[in-house]
Backbone as CSV, one residue per row, in Angstrom:
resi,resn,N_x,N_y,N_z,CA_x,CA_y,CA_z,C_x,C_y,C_z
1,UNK,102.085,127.725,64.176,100.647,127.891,64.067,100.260,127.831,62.593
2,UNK,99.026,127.474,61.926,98.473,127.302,61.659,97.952,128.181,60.558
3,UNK,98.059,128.715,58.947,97.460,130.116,58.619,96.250,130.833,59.425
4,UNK,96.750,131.529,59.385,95.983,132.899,60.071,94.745,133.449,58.918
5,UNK,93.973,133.508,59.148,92.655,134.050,58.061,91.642,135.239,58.956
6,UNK,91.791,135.799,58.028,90.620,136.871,58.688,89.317,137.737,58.158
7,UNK,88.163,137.708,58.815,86.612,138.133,58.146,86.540,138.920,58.838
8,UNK,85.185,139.646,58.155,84.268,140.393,59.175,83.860,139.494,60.224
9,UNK,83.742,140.132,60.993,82.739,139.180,62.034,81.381,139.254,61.901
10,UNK,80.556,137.969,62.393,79.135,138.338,62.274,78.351,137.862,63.772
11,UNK,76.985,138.598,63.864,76.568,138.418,65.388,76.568,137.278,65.842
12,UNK,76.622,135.829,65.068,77.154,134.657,65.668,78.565,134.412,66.209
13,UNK,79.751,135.238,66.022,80.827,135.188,66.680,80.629,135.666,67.648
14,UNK,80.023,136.661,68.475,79.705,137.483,70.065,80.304,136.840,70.939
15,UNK,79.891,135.406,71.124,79.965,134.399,72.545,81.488,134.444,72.250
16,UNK,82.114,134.085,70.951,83.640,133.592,71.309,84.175,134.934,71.328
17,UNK,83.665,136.313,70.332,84.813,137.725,70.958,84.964,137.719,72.404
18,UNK,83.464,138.060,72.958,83.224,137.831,74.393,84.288,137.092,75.434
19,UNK,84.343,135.899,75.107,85.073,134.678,75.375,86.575,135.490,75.641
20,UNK,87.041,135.947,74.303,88.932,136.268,74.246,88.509,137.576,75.255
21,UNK,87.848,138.023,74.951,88.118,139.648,75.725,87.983,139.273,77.638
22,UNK,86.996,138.583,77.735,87.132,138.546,79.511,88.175,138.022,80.070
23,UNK,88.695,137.084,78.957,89.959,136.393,79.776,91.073,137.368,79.873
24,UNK,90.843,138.576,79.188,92.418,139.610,79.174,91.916,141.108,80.082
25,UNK,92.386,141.599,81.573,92.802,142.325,81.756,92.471,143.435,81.223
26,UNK,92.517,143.556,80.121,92.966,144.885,79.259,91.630,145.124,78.149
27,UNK,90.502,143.902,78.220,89.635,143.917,77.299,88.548,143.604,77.676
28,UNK,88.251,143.099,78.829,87.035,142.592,79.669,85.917,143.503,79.458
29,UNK,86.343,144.811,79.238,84.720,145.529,78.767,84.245,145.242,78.102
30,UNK,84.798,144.418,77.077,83.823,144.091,75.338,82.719,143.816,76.116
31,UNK,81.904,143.578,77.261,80.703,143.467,77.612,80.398,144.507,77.248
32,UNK,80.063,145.672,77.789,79.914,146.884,77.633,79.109,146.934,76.203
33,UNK,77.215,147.442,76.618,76.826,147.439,75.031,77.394,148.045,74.422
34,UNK,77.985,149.201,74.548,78.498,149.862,73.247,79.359,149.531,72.126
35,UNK,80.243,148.273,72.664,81.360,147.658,71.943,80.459,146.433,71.645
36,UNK,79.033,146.235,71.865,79.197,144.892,70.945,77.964,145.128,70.443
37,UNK,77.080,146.123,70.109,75.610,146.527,69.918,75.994,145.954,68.320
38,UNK,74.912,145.744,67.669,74.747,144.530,66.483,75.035,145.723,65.508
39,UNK,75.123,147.131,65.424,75.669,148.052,64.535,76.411,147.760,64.184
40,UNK,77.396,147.314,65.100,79.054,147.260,64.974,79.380,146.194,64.176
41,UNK,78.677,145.356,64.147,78.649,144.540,63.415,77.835,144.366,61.669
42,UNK,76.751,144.700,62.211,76.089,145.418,60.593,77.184,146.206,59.986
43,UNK,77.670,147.212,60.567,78.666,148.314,60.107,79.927,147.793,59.264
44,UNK,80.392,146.584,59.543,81.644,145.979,59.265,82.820,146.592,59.947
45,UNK,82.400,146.508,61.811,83.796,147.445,62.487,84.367,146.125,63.225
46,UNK,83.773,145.055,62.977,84.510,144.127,63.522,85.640,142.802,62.567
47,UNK,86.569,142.535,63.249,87.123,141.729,62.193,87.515,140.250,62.972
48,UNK,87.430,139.293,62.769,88.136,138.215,63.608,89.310,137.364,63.318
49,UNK,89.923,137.568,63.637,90.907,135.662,63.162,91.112,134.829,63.494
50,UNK,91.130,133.260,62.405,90.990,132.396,62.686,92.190,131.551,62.605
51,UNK,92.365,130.628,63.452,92.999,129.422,63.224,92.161,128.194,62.760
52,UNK,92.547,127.524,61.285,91.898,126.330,61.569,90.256,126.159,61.903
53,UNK,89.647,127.386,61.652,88.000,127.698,61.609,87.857,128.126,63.102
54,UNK,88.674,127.988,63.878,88.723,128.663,65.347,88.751,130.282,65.151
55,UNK,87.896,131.112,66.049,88.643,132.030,66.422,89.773,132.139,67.389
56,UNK,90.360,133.123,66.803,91.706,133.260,67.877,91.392,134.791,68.590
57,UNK,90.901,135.824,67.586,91.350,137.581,67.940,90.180,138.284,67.315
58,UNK,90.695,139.220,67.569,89.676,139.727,67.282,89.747,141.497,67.346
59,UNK,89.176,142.365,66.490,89.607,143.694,66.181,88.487,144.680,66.486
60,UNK,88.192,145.717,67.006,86.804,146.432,66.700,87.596,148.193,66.388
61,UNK,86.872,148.255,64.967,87.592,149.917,64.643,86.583,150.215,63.583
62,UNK,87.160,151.707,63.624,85.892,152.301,63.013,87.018,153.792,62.200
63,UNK,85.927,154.026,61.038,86.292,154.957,60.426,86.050,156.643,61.186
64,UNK,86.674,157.313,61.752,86.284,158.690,61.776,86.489,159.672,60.566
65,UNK,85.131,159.886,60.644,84.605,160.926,59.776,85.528,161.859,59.239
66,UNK,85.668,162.372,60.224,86.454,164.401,60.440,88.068,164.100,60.121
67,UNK,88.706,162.856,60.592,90.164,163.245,60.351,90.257,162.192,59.264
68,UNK,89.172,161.102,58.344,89.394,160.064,57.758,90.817,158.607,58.251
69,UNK,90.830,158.914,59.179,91.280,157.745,60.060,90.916,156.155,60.513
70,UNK,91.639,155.602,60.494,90.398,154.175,61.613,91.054,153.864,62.705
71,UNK,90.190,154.264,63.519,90.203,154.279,65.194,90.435,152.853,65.629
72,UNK,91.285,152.349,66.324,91.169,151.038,66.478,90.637,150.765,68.298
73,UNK,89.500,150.717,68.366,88.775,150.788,69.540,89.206,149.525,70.699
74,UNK,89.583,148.301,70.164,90.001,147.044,70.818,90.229,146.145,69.989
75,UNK,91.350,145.503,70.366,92.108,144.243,69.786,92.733,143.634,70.546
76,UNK,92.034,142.137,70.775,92.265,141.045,71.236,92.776,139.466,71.160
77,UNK,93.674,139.260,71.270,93.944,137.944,71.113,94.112,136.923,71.481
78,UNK,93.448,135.367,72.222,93.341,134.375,72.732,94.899,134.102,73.656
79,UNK,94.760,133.664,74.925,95.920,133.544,75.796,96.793,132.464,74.538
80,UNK,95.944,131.375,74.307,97.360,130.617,73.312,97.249,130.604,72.020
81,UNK,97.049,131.576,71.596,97.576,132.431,70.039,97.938,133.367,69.866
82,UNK,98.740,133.775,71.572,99.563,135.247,71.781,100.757,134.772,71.042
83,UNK,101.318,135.759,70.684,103.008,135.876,69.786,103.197,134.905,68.765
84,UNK,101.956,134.854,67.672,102.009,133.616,67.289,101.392,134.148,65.555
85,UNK,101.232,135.637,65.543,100.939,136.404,64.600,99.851,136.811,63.947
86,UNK,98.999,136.223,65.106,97.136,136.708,65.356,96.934,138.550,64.782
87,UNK,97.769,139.339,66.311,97.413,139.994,66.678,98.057,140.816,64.971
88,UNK,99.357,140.969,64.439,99.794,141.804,63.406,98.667,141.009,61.685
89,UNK,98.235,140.147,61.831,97.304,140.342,60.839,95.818,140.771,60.950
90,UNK,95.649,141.201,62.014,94.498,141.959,62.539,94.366,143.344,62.193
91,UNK,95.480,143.655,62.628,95.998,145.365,62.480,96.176,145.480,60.504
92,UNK,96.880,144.371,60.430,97.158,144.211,58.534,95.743,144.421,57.611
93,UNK,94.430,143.500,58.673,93.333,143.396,57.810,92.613,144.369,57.838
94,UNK,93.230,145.573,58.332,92.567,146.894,58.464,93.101,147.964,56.935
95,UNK,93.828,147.224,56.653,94.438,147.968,55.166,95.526,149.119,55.515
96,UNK,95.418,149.520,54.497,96.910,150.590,54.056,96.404,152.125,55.134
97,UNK,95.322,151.962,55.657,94.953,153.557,55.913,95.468,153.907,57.527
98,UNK,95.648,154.908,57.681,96.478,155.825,58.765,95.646,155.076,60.066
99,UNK,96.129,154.144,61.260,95.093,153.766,61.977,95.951,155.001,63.825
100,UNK,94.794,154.908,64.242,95.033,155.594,65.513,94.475,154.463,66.937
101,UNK,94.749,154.808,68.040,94.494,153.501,69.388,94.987,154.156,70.637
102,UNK,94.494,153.834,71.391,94.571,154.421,73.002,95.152,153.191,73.303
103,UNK,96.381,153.134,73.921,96.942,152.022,74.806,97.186,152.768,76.287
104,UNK,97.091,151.846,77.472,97.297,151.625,78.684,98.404,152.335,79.137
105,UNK,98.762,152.821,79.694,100.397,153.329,79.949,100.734,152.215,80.684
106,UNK,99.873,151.076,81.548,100.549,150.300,82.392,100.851,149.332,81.095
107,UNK,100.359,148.889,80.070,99.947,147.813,79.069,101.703,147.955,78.593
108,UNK,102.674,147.455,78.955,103.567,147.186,78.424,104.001,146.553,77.502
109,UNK,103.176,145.459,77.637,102.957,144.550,76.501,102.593,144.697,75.082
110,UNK,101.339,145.525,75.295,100.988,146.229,74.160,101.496,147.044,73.705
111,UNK,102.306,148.178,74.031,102.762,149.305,73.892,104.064,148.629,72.802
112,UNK,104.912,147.231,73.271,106.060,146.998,72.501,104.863,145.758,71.246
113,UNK,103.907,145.703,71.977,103.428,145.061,70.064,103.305,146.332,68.783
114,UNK,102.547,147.242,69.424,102.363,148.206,68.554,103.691,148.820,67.636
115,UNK,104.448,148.851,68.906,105.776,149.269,68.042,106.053,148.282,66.895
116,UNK,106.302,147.427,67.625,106.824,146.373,66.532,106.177,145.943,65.000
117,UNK,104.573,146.869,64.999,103.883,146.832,64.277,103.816,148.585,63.288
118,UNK,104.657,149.022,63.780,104.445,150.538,63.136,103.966,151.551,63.853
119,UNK,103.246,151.113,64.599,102.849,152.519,65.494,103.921,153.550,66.254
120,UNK,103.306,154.717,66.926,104.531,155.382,67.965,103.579,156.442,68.324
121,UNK,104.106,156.757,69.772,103.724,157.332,70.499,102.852,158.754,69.868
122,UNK,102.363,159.058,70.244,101.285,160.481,69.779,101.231,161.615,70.481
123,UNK,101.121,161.268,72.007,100.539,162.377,73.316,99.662,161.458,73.854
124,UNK,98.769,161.657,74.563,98.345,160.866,75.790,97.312,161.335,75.921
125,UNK,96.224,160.615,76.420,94.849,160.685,76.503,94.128,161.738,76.931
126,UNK,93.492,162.271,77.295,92.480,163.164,77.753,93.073,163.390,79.725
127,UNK,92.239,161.858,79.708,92.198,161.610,81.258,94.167,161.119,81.607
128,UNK,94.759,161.252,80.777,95.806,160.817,81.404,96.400,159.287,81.343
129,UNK,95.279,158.613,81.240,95.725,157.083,81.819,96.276,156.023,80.284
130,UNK,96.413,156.833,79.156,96.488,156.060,78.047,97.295,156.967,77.237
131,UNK,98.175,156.232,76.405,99.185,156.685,75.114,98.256,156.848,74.080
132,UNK,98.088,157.940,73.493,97.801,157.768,71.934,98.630,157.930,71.078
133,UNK,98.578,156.447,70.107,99.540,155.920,69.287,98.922,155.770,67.967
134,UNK,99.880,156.270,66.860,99.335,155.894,65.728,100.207,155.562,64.779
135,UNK,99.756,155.217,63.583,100.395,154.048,62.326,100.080,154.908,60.759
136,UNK,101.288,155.466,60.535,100.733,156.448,59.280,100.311,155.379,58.058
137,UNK,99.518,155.662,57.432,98.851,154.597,56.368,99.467,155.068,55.071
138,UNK,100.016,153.971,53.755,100.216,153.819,52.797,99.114,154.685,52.061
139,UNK,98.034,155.114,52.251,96.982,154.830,51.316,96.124,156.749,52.470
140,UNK,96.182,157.395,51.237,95.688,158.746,52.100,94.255,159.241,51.114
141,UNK,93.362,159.746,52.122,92.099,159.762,51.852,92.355,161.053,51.462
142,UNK,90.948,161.669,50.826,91.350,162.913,50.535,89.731,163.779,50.991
């Protein structure tokens, strides 16, 4: 593949995040206003990557306040720019800081990307149905 490049996203990318997220199982809510309300985007919580001026993926995270963390709310990557190093410069373009993420307990898939990316297990969701996993960051807020 192709260098990998990655921006903010802006409200003209929507149709193609949209696009990667319905085709996956695991991301089809990006409908859901809350994950795509034009804040999120004003805000700079979205990030995309490209192949070749294509999008391929795509990231939505956010800073919490109280523990100075970044929450990584959803990350997505195109059926054919899976394993192809989309998804670890996504997580990269989030910088050095401590990131946290709810994965699937069924999401197997995900569960061995994360690893392979630094993360590890935490404790488990509220409701049960998700791992919380996190990635200690180079770079500590104070």
């Amino acid at each position: 593949m192709s260098d990998i490049v990655t921006r903010l996203a802006s409200r003209e990318d929507l149709p193609r995040i949209k696009e990667i997220a319905v085709a996956s199982p695991w991301t089809k809510h990006v409908t859901h206003i809350s994950y795509c309300h034009s804040g999120r985007f004003d805000n700079g919580e979205v990030t995309v990557a490209e192949v070749n001026g294509a999008i391929v993926g795509f990231v939505i995270a956010h800073r919490r306040r109280q523990t100075h963390d970044v929450k990584i709310d959803m990350i997505s990557v195109s059926a054919d720019a899976g394993r192809s190093g989309v998804g670890r410069a996504l997580v990269e373009s989030l910088g050095g800081e401590t990131l946290v993420l709810n994965v699937a307990k069924e999401n197997a898939v995900a569960q061995a990307f994360y690893a392979r990316v630094g993360f590890a297990r935490r404790g488990e969701s509220r409701d049960g149905t998700c791992w919380v996993m996190r990635r200690r960051g180079w770079r500590t807020l104070f």
